[in-house]
Structure formats: C-alpha cells, structure tokens
N, C-alpha and C positions, 0 to 999 in steps of 0.2 A: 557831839552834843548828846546829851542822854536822851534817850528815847521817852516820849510822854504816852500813856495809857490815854483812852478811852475817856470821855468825861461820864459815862455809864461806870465804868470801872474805878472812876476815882470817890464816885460816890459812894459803889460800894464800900470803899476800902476806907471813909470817911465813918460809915456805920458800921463796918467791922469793928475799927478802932473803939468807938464807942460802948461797943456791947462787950469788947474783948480786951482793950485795953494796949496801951502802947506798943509793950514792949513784946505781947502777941503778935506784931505785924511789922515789927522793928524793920525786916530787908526793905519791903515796901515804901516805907514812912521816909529810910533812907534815900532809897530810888527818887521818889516822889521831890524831898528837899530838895538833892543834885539835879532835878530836872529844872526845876524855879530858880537854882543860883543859876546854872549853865544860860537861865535867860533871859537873867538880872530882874526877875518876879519879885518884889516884894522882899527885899532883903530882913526885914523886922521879922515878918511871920517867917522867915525862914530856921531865922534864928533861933524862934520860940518851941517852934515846932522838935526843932532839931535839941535842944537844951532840956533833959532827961531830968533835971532838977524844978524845972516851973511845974506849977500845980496843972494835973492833970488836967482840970477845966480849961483855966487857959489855954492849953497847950490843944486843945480839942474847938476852941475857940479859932482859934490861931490858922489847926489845920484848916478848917469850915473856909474860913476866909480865902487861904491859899491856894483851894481847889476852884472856889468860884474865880480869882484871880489869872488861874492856870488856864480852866475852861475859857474865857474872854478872851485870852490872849491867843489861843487856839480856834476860835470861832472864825468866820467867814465876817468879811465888814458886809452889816443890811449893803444891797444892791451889787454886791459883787458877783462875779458871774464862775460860772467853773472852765476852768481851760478848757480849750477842745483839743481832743486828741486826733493825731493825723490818724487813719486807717490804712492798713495795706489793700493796694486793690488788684 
C-alpha cells in the first residue's frame, strides 16, 4: 500500500499546487492519487485529479476534496483510544 503523508503535508502540497500549478508537483500529485486508489478513496476525484486534460480548476477542486477525503479516512474515530504499548522492564 502506498504510503500516505502527513494531513500538514498534504495541505501543503494542496497550496503548492495551487500557487505552482500541476504539473510542478506532478510526482506528488501521482503519489498522492495511488494513495486513494490503493484505499478505494473516492474513485471520481481520483480520476479528475489524475486526468491532465480537466480544467485546472476543477482539477484543483477535485484535489481539495480528495485531501479532506484522505485526512478522514486517516483520522482517529472521536472516542477511540491509542494502543498501549507493552514496555520492557
């Protein structure tokens, strides 16, 4: 499974894209889809994301969606607790 960034880091790379424009950030952007198909996220915006011919707005639309999509899906459920780790003693 491909590894997912940082929801700090995807944001950045949400206004990278933005300020810099797709195909500036292209490895990223790729990384980024393959991370939401590997975990069946939102197949639509993947596609739009990933389709070099939609209008950049959309496509920038698209990603917006796919990061908050990604974040959620990576979040903690309210009330969940974190593992405890054994300690060596």
């Amino acid at each position: 499974m491909t590894r997912l960034p940082a929801t700090e880091a995807l944001i950045v790379l949400a206004e990278s894209v933005v300020a810099d424009g797709f195909d500036a950030h292209r490895p990223a952007v790729i990384d980024l889809v393959a991370a939401a198909r590997d975990r069946g996220i939102r197949p639509i915006l993947t596609g739009i994301v990933a389709d070099s011919t939609a209008p950049r707005a959309v496509r920038e639309r698209a990603l917006g969606r796919l990061i908050v999509a990604l974040a959620a899906s990576t979040a903690p459920t309210p009330g969940e607790r974190p593992a405890i780790r054994a300690t060596a003693a």
